[in-house]
C-alpha positions as a printed Julia matrix, in Angstrom:
450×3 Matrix{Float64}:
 -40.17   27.5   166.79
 -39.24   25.58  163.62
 -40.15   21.69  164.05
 -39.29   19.59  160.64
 -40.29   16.01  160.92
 -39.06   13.17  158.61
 -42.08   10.44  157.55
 -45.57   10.82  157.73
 -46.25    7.31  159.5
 -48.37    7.19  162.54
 -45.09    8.72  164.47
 -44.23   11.56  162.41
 -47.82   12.48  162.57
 -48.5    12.32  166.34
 -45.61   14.26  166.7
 -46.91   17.18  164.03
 -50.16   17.16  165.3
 -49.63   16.98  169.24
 -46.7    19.77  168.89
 -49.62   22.01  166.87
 -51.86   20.98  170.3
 -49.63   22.67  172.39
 -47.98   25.58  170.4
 -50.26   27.36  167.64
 -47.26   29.37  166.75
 -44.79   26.84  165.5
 -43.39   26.28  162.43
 -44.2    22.38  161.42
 -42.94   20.83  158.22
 -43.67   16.83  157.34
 -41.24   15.48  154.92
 -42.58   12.0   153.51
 -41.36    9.88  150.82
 -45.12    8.79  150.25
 -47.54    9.74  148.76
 -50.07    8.83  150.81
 -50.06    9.76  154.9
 -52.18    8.87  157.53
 -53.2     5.35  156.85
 -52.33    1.95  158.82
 -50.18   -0.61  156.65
 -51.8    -3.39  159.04
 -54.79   -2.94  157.05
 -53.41   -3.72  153.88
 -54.3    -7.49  153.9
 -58.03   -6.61  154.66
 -58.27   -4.89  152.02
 -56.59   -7.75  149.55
 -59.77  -10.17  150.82
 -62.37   -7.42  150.41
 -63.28   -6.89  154.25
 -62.52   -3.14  153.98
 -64.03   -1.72  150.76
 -61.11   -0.07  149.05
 -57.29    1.66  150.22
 -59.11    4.93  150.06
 -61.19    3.72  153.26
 -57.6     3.16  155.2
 -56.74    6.49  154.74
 -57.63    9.02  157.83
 -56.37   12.26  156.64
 -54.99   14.21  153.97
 -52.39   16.71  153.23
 -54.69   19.38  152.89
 -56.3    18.35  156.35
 -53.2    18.5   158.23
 -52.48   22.62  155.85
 -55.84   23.65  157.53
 -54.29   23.15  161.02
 -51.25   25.04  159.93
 -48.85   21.44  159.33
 -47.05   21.71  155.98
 -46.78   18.19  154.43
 -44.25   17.53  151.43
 -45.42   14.07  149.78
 -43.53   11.92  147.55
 -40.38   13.36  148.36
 -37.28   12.18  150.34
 -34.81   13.76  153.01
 -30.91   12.77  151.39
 -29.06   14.51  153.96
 -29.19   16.06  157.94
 -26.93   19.08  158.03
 -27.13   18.74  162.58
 -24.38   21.07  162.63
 -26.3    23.91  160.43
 -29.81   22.79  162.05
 -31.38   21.89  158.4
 -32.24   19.19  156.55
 -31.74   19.18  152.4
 -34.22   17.08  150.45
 -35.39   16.58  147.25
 -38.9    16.93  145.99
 -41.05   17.23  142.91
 -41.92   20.55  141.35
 -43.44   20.87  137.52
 -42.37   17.22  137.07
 -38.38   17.82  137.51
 -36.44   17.01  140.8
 -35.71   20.34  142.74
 -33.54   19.86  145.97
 -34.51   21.91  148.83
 -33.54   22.7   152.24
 -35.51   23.39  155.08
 -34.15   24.86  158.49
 -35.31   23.67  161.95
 -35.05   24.26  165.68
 -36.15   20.64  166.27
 -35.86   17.74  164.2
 -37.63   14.44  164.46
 -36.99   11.67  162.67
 -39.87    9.16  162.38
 -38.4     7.41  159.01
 -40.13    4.3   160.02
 -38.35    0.66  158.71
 -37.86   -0.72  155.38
 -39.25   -4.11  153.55
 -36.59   -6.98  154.18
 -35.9    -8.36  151.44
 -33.49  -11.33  151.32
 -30.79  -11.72  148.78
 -31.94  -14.69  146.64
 -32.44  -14.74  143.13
 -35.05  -14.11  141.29
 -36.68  -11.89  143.96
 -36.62   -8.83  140.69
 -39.26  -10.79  138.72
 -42.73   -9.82  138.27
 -45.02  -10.91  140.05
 -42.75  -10.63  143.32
 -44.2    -7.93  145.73
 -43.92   -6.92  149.15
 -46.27   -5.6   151.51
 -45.51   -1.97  153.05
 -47.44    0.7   151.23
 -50.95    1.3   149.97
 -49.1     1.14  146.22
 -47.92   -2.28  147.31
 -51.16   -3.37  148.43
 -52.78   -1.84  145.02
 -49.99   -3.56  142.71
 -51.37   -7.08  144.55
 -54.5    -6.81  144.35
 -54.37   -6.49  140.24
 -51.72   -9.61  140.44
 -53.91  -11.56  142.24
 -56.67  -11.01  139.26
 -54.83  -13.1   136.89
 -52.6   -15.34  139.4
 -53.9   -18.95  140.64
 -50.75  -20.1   143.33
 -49.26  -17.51  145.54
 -46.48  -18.39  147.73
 -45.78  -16.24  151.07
 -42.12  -16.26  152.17
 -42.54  -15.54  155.96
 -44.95  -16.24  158.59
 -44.91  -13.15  160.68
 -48.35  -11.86  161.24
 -48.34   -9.88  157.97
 -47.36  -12.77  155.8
 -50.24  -14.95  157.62
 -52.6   -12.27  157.45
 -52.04  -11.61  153.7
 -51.9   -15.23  153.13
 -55.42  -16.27  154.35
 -56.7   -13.0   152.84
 -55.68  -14.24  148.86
 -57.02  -17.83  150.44
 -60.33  -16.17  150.48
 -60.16  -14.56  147.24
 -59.91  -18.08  145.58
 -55.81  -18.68  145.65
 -53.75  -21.56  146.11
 -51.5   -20.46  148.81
 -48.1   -21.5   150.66
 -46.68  -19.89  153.42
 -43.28  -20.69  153.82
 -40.82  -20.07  156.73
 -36.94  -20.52  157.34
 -37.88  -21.2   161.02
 -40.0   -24.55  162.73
 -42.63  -22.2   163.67
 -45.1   -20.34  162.17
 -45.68  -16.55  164.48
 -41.63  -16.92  166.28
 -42.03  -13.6   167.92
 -45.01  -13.76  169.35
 -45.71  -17.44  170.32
 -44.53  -20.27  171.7
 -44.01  -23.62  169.51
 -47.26  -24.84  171.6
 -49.53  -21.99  170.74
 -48.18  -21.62  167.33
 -49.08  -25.05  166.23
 -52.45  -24.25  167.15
 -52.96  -21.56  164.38
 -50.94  -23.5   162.02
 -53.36  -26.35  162.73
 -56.45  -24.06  161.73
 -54.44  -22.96  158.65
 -54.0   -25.89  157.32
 -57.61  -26.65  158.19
 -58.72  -23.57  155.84
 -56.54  -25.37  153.3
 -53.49  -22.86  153.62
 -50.36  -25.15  153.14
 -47.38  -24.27  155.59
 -43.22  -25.17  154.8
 -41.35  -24.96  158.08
 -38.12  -25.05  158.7
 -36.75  -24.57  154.94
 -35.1   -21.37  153.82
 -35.91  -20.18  150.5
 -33.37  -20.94  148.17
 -34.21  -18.53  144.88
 -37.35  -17.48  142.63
 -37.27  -19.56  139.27
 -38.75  -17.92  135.99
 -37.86  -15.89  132.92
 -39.54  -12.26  133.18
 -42.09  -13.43  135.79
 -41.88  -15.25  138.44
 -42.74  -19.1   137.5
 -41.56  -21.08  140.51
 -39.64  -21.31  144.28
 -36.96  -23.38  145.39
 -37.54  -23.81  149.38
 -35.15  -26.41  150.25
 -35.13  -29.08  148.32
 -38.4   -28.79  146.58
 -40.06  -26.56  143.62
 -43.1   -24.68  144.21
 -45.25  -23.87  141.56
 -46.28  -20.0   141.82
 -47.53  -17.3   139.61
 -47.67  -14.44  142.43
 -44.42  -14.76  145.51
 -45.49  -11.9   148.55
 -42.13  -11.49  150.54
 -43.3   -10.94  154.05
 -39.85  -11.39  155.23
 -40.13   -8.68  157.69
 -39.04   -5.1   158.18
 -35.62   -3.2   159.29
 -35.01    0.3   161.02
 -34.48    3.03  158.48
 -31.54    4.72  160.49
 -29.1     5.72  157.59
 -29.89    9.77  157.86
 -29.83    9.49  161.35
 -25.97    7.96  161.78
 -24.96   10.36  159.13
 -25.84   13.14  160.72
 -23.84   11.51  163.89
 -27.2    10.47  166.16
 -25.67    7.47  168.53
 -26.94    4.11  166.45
 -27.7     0.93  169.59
 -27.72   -2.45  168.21
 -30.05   -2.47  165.9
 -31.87    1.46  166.0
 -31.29    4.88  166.93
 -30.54    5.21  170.57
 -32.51    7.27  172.4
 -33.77    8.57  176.1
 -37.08    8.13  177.45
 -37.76   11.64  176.08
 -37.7    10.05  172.91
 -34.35   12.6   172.25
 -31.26   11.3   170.42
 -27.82   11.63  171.54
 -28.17   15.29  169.85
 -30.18   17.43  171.92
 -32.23   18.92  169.65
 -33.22   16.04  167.51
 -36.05   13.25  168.38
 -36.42    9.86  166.59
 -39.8     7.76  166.98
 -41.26    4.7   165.64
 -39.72    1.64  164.1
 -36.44    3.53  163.95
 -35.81    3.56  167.8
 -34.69    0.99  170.44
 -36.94    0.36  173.14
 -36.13   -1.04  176.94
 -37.91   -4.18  177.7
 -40.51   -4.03  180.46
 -39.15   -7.59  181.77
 -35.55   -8.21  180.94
 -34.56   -4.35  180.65
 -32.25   -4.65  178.0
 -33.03   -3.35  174.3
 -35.46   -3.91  171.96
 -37.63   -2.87  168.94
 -41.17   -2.44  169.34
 -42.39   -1.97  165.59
 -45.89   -1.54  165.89
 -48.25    1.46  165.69
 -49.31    1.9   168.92
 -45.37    2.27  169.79
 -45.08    4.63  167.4
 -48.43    7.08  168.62
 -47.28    6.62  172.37
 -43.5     8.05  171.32
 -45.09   10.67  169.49
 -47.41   12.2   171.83
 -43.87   12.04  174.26
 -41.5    13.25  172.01
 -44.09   16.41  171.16
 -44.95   17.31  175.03
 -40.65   17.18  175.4
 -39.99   19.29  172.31
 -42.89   22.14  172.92
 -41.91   22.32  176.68
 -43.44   20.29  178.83
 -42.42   16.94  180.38
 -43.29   13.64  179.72
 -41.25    9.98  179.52
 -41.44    6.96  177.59
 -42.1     3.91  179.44
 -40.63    0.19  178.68
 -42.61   -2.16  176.22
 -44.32   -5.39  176.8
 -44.54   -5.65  172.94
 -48.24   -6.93  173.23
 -49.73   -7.74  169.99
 -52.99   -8.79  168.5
 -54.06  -10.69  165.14
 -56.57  -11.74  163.01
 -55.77  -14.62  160.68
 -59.08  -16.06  158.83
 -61.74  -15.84  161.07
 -59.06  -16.99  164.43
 -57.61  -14.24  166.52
 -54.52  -14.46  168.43
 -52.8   -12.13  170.86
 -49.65  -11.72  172.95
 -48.12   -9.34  175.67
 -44.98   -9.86  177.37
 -42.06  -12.58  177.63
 -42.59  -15.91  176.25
 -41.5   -19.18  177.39
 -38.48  -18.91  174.41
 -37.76  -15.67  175.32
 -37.24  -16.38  178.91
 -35.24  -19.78  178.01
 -33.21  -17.51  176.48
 -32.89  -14.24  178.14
 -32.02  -16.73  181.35
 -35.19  -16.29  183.28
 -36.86  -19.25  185.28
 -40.43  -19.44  184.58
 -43.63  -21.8   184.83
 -46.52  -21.47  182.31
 -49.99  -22.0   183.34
 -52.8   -23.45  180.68
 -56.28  -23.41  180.13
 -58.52  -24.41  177.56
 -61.93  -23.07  177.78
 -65.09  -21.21  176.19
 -65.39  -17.63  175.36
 -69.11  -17.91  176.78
 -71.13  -20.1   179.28
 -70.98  -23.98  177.98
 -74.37  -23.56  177.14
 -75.09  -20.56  175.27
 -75.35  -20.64  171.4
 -72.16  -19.39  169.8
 -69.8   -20.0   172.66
 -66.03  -20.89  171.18
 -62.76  -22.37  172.16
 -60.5   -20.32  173.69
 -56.44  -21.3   174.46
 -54.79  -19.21  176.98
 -50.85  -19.5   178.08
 -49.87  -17.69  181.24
 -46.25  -17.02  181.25
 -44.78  -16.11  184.98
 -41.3   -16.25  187.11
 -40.67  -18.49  189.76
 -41.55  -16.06  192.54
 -45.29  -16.35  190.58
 -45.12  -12.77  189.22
 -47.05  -12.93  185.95
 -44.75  -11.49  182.95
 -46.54  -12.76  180.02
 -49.33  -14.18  178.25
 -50.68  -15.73  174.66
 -53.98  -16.32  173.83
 -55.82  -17.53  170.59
 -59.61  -17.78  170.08
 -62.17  -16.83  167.59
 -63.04  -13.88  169.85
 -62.35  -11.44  172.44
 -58.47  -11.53  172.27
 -57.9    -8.49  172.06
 -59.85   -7.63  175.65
 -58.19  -10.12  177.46
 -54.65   -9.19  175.75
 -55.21   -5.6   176.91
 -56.3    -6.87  180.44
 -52.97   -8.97  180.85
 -50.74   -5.93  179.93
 -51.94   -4.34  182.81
 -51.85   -7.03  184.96
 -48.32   -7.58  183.93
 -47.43   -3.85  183.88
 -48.68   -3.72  187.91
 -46.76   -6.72  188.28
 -49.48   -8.81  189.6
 -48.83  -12.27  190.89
 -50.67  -15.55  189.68
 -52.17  -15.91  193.45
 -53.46  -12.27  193.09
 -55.06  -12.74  189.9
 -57.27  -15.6   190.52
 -58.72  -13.74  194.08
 -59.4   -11.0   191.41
 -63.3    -9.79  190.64
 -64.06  -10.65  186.63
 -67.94   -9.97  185.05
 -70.08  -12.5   184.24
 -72.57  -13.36  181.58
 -73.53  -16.27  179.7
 -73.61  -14.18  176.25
 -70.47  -12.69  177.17
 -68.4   -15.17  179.81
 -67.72  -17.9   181.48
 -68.62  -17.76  185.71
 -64.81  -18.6   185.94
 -62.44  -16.3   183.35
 -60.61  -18.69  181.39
 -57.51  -16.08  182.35
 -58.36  -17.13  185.89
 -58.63  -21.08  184.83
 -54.61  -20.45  183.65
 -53.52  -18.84  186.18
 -54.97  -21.02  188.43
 -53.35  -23.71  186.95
 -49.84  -21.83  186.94
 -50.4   -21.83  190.53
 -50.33  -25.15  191.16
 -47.09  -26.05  188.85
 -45.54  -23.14  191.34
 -46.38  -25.14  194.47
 -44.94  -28.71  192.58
 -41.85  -26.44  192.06
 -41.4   -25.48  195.17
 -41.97  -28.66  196.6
């Protein structure tokens, strides 16, 4: 069996390695445009503040560790075409410095290509100095800006943009995050919740521009100055975290059924041609709560598809389930985590709901250390639980995992509080502040009922 896999992201490479698990015979072949495979982007900004050494330290494997287990890896070189009718792919790759193209045949195909840096059309975005945050070459090329730059502006608050942005605070930067939208974190949080982390940005001296897109990037060869709105901001160093987009061109050319926004496929992670898989930011997910179809660009995605998409292709069975989406953060020193629908999302996907609130420790009131913790409990009106945000300087990502479960068993706000949690003072409060929330969600059910 012949398996040729396009990227070497955390997809791709699930794929490669789980088909080698259960066939030592096949034929695998990793196309990547990189040069580099087996690393997490989400580390990147750790890295730019010095928590993680170096970008060598982010990378897990290399080529040569994936030859010894029989998995050929091509780096730096990129797929241009998908013969499906011939079963090959043709693709063009380095060899003694020239471009050769090649072709390489398969029985299976999977196409993990991953998304693509958004970047908006506005001018001035071709300057120096203007640099986006995907790769470990990105990540290098910012940290040697940031040696001689003094005011970095970030154009997008998703998590990476915050993430990067508190990471060049720390390194001694005047930052601005900027954002077309009135929140900071619109896919994960509420307006409520987000204000909180804005609130501790701001704190950490981090200024944030709401609600104003940018208009262009102002300089002569590098970048000097951006226009968001109305007003100028002085800059030296832009990072467009403007978010990412499904790489599906090879896959529609070679006739794979495109849904709304990604490749369409089953739950066997197969496209509408039989013998071709897609996985990872390229594919459209089904919502766990509204059913309809969604993207689910994270890593974890990415591994789970993998690990289906091989047990399908080397004979066995195995399906994809829905996504809750959940999602965890660490921006400064304050974490913040979310799983499930939101309040927006139900406003807007037509669903009824009633959000329970606590505000509590992360410990017993009285042990040393003990923090604040903010906890939103997102359910229906028939008090099924279907999502949850929580921010803290600890322990998020616990309690994020725990309410993906609870929301994946469907478990009702009633249900949950007569649930057994652990206690310790170093550790917990006698009363989980998940419990306090949904607790509280329970009583806002009986008002509505009333």
């Amino acid at each position: 069996m012949k398996v040729v896999v396009i990227g070497g992201g955390a997809g791709g490479l699930t794929v490669a390695s789980n088909i080698r698990k259960y066939d030592e015979n096949a034929e695998i072949t990793v196309v990547t445009t990189d040069s580099h495979v087996a690393y997490s982007p989400c580390a990147i900004p750790y890295v730019l503040g010095g928590e993680i050494g170096s970008f060598e330290d982010i990378i897990m494997h290399e080529p040569e560790d994936y030859k010894e287990k029989g998995i050929n890896i091509i780096t730096e070189s990129k797929v241009t075409k998908i013969l499906s009718d011939d079963n090959k792919v043709e693709y063009i790759t380095k060899e003694n410095g020239n471009d050769v193209k090649k072709t390489a045949e398969y029985d299976y195909l999977v196409i993990a290509t991953g998304g693509a840096s958004f970047i908006p059309p506005v001018d001035g975005v071709d300057l120096e100095g203007v640099f986006k945050v995907r790769t470990i070459e990105d990540g290098e090329k910012i940290k040697e800006w940031a040696k001689k730059s003094s005011k970095v502006v970030v154009i997008g608050a998703g998590a990476i943009g915050l993430e990067t942005g508190c990471e060049l605070k720390e390194l001694g930067l005047d930052v601005t995050v900027t954002e077309m939208l009135p929140q900071i974190l619109p896919r994960s949080l509420d307006p409520d919740m987000a204000v909180k982390v804005q609130d501790y940005m701001e704190k950490e001296g981090v200024k944030v521009v709401l609600g104003k897109p940018v208009e262009k990037l102002i300089g002569e060869e590098r970048v000097e100055k951006v226009a968001v709105g109305e007003e100028l901001i002085d800059a030296d160093m832009v990072i467009m975290a403007t978010g990412v987009r499904p790489r599906i061109s090879l896959a529609s050319e070679a006739g794979c059924k495109i849904g709304r926004w990604a490749v369409e496929v089953n739950d066997k992670m197969q496209t509408s041609i039989p013998n071709i898989y897609a996985v990872g930011d390229c594919v459209e997910v089904h919502d766990a709560i509204t059913g309809q179809n969604t993207l689910s660009p994270f890593g974890t995605t990415a591994v789970r598809q993998g690990k289906v998409a091989a047990k399908n292709i080397a004979g066995k069975t195995a399906s994809f389930r829905p996504v809750l989406n959940s999602v965890v953060s660490k921006i400064g020193k304050l974490e913040l985590g979310a799983v499930g629908l939101s309040e927006t999302a139900g406003d807007l996907s037509g669903i009824p709901i009633v959000a329970g609130r606590s505000s509590a420790l992360t410990r017993a009131r009285y042990y040393p250390g003990c923090k604040p913790i903010d906890i939103k409990l997102i359910c229906n009106r028939e008090g099924t639980i279907v999502g949850c945000q929580i921010i803290a300087m600890e322990t998020v990502a616990e309690r994020v995992d725990t309410m993906s479960i609870v929301i994946s068993k469907q478990v009702k706000c009633d249900e949950l509080v007569s649930m057994e949690f652990a206690y310790a003072p170093p550790v917990s409060m006698v009363v989980d502040p998940v419990v306090l929330a949904a607790e509280d969600a329970c009583e806002k059910l009986k008002n509505f009922k009333n």
